[in-house]
N, C-alpha and C positions, 0 to 999 in steps of 0.2 A: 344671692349667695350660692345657691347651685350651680349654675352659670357660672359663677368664678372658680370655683370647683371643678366643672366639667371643662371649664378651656385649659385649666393647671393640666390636669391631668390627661388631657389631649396631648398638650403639649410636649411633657414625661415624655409621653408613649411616643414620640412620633423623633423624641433625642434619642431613646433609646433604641428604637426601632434603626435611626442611622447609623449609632456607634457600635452598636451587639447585632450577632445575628441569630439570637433566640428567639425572634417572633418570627421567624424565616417560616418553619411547620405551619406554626397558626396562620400566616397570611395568606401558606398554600393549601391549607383545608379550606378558608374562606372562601378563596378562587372556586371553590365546587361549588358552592350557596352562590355567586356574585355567576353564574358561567348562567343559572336559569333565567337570572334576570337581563343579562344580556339576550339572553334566545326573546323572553316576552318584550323585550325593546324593539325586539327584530322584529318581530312578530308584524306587524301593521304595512314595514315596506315589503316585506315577502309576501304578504296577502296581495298589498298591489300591485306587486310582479306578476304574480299570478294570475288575478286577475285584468289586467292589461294585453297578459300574451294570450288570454284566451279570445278577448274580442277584439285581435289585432285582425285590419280589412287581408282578404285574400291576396290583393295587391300586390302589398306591404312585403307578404311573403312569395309573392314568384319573384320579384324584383330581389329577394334578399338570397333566395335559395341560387338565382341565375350569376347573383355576384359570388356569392360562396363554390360554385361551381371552377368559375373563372380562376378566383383563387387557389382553387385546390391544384386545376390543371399546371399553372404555374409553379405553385408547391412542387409538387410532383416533378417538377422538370429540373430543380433545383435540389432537389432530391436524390435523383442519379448523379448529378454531378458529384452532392457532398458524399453518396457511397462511395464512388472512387477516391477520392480525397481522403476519406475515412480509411478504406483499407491502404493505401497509400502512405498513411501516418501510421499506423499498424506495423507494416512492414518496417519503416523506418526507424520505430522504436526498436521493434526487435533485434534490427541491426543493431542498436545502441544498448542492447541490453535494458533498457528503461522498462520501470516497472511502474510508468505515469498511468492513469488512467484517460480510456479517450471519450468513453461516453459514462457519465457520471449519473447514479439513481437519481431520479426525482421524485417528490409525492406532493399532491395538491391539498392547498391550505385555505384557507379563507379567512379574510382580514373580520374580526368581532366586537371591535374595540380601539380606540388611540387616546394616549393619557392629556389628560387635559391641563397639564402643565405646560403654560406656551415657551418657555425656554429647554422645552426637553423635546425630542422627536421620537417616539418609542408609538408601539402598536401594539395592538394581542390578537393572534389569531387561535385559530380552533386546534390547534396539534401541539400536545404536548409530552411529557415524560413516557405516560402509557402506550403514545405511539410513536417512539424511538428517537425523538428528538433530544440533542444532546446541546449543550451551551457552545457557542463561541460559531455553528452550523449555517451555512448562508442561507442568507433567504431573496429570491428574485422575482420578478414578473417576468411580462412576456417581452417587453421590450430590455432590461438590462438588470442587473445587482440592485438592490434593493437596504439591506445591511444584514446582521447575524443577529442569534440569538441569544439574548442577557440576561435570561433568567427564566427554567422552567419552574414549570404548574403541572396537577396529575394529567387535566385534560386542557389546559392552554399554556402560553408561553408568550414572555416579551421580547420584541425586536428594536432593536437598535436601527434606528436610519441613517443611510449616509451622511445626511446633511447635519447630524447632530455636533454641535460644537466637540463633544467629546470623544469623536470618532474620526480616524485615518484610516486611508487604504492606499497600500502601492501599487500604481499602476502603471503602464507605458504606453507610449504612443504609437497606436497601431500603422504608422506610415512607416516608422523612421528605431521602433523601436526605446526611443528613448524612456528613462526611466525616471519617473519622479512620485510624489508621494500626495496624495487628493484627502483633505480635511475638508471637515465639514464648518460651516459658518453658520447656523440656525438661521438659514433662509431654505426656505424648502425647494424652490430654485438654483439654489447655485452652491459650486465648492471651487475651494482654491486650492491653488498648486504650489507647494511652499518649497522655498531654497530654489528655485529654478535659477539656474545660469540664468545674467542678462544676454548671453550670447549665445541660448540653448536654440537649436534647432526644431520650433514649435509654433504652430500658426494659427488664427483663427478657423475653424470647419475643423479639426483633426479630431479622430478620435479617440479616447482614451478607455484600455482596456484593463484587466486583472490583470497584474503580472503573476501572481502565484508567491511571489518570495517570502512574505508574512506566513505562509505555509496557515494560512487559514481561508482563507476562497482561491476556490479553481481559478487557472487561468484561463484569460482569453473570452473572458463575459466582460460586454461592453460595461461602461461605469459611465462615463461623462464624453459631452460633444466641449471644444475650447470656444467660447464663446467671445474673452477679450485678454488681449495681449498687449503690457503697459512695460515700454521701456525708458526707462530711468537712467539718462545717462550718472547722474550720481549716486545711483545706490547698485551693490553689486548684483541682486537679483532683479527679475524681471516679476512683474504683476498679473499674474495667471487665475483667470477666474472661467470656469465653466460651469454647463448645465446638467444634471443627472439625466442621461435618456430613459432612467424607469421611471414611472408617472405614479411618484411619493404619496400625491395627493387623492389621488383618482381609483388606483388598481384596487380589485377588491379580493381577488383568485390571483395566492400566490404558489412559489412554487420551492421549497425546501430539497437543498441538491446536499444529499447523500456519499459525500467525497470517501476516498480512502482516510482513514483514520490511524493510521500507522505511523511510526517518526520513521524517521532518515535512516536511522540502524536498523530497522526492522524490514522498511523495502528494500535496504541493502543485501543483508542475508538473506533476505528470499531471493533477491537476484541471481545473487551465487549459490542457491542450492537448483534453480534451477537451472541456471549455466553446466553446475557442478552433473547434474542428474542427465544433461542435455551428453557432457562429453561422455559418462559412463555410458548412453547406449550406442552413441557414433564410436568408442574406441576398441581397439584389439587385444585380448587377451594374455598377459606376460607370457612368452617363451622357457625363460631358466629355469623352471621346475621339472622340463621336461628332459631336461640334458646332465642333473645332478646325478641320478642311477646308472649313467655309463662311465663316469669318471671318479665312482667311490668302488664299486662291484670288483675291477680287477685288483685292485692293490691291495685286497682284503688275505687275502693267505701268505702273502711274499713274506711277512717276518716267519711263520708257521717252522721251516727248517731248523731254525738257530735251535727253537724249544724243546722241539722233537728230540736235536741229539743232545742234550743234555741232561735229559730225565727220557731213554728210550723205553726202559720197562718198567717204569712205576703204575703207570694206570693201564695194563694189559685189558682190564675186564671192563672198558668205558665208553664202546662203538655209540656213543654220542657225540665225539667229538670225529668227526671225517677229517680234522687236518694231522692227528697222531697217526692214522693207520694209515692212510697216505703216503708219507713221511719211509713207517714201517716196511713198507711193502715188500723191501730189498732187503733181508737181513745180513749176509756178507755186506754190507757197506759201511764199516766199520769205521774207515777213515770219513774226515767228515764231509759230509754229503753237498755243504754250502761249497765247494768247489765246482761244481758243474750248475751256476745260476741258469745258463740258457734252459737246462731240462726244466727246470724249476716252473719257468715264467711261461711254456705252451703246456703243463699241467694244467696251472692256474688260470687261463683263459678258456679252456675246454673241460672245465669240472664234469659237464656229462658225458666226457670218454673213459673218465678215469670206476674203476668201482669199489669204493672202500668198504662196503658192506659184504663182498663174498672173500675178501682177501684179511677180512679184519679177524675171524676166529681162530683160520689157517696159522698166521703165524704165529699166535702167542704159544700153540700146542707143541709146534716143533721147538721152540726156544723150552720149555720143561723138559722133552723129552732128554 
């Protein structure tokens, strides 16, 4: 009877657990308790790692240091090359304005775990929400893409594999460019290439890379070798099946790549602000605020006559205004003054020849006397 009890309600918990996602918390505090017993699981091949590389023969290791030697020097030479290349696509972007990223963060991870449901392909490594790992985030080895991240933990996280039936990625073919779309089939060896033209331009050996367009992995990280290519004169597509170059089964040290996380409008606008920032220090300062004070200055007195003689001694006692006493200066000039405009206008261009301040008390006294 307990038994029948504890499978019911195993059961409950595992519909509800699919259809709701309120055990979601609980399953990721569990992950704390479930991460120790992963480490004491571990525990026994790490001893023997350990112990292994301590009583490995002297040999073993000039022979391995001489090959890693070999290696590096090669690295190295392959290195110069890709700096130039690097800055080279640098430059190129910036002609383009692009605001792609060329060398993308990494941080290392380590494989702790894979679910042992054999119609699923998922993993758990050591890095999760507390160390910045966000969902949907690639995950690769050393040799190519590997799949993303489906689900974080405070301190792990599950990964999706290529090969999981439930999973596509678009890719192109690094010869020729072309563009198709890599599913997974739950063989941890191989994915297919679905809707391919039968007449697509595509061979055995080719390689297939990221294209970027899913706008979820970088591009240009290998994904799959073609491995067999089936043409059907009766059906309109072609039978495309290849092999994942990362080693699903095998890698233990992975490598989580830290891409821009921005959408489309957001590297857009920072494009243009720094376009925008770019032209303000390359451009030259407007001219026309410099030119507005010679072409307002002179024409400012030229009505000043008309006023003058039609109210000439109402404000005798007001040597605030320089354009009445001005005007005043001539008292026999009865008739009216706006007849001689030429005198008028080399007045008004030479204000500091004229002095309205010694001539301004002078007259109002003679006009009382």
């Amino acid at each position: 009877m307990r038994v029948l009890v504890l499978v019911v309600l195993s059961v409950a918990l595992m519909v509800f657990d699919a259809r709701f996602t309120l055990l979601k918390p609980v399953r990721s505090q569990m992950s704390l308790v479930l991460m120790q017993s992963y480490w004491i699981t571990d525990l026994p091949q790490r001893l023997w790692q350990g112990v292994a590389s301590q009583f490995g023969s002297r040999t073993e290791l000039v022979a391995e240091n001489e090959k890693l030697q070999t290696e590096n020097l090669l690295l190295q030479g392959r290195m110069q090359k890709l700096a130039a290349l690097t800055e080279q696509n640098v430059r190129l972007r910036e002609l383009l304005n692009s605001s792609a990223l060329v060398n993308e963060k990494v941080e290392v991870a380590e494989l702790i775990g894979m679910d042992p449901n054999p119609f699923t392909h998922r993993i758990i490594i050591n890095k999760g929400e507390r160390d910045g790992v966000v969902l949907g985030q690639p995950v690769l080895d050393a040799r190519g893409l590997m799949g993303q991240v489906v689900e974080l933990m405070p301190y792990t996280s599950r990964v999706l594999l290529l090969t999981d039936t439930t999973h596509s990625i678009p890719v192109q073919v690094n010869r020729n460019g072309l563009r198709a779309i890599a599913s997974g089939t739950g063989n941890p060896e191989r994915l297919e290439l679905r809707h391919v033209a039968d007449t697509a331009d595509i061979k055995e050996g080719d390689l297939l890379v990221s294209s970027g367009l899913g706008q979820r992995f970088p591009a240009g990280y290998p994904v799959a070798t073609v491995k067999e290519v089936i043409h059907d004169s009766g059906q309109p597509f072609a039978i495309v099946r290849a092999v994942p170059t990362a080693a699903l089964n095998r890698s233990r040290y992975l490598l989580l790549v830290f891409s821009d996380t921005r959408t489309v409008e957001e590297r857009a606008n920072a494009a243009a602000q720094a376009q925008e920032a770019q032209d303000r220090q390359g451009g030259a300062a407007p001219s026309i605020p410099a030119t507005l004070p010679k072409t307002v200055v002179p024409f400012v007195p030229a009505p000043a006559p008309a006023a003058a003689a039609a109210a000439p001694t109402t404000t005798p006692a007001t040597p605030a205004k320089p354009v009445a006493p001005a005007v005043a200066a001539k008292p026999g000039a009865a008739k009216p003054p706006a007849a001689k405009p030429p005198a008028a206008q080399p007045a008004a261009a030479k204000p500091a020849a004229t002095k309205p301040p010694a001539t301004a008390p002078a007259t109002p006294a003679r006009e009382r006397q």
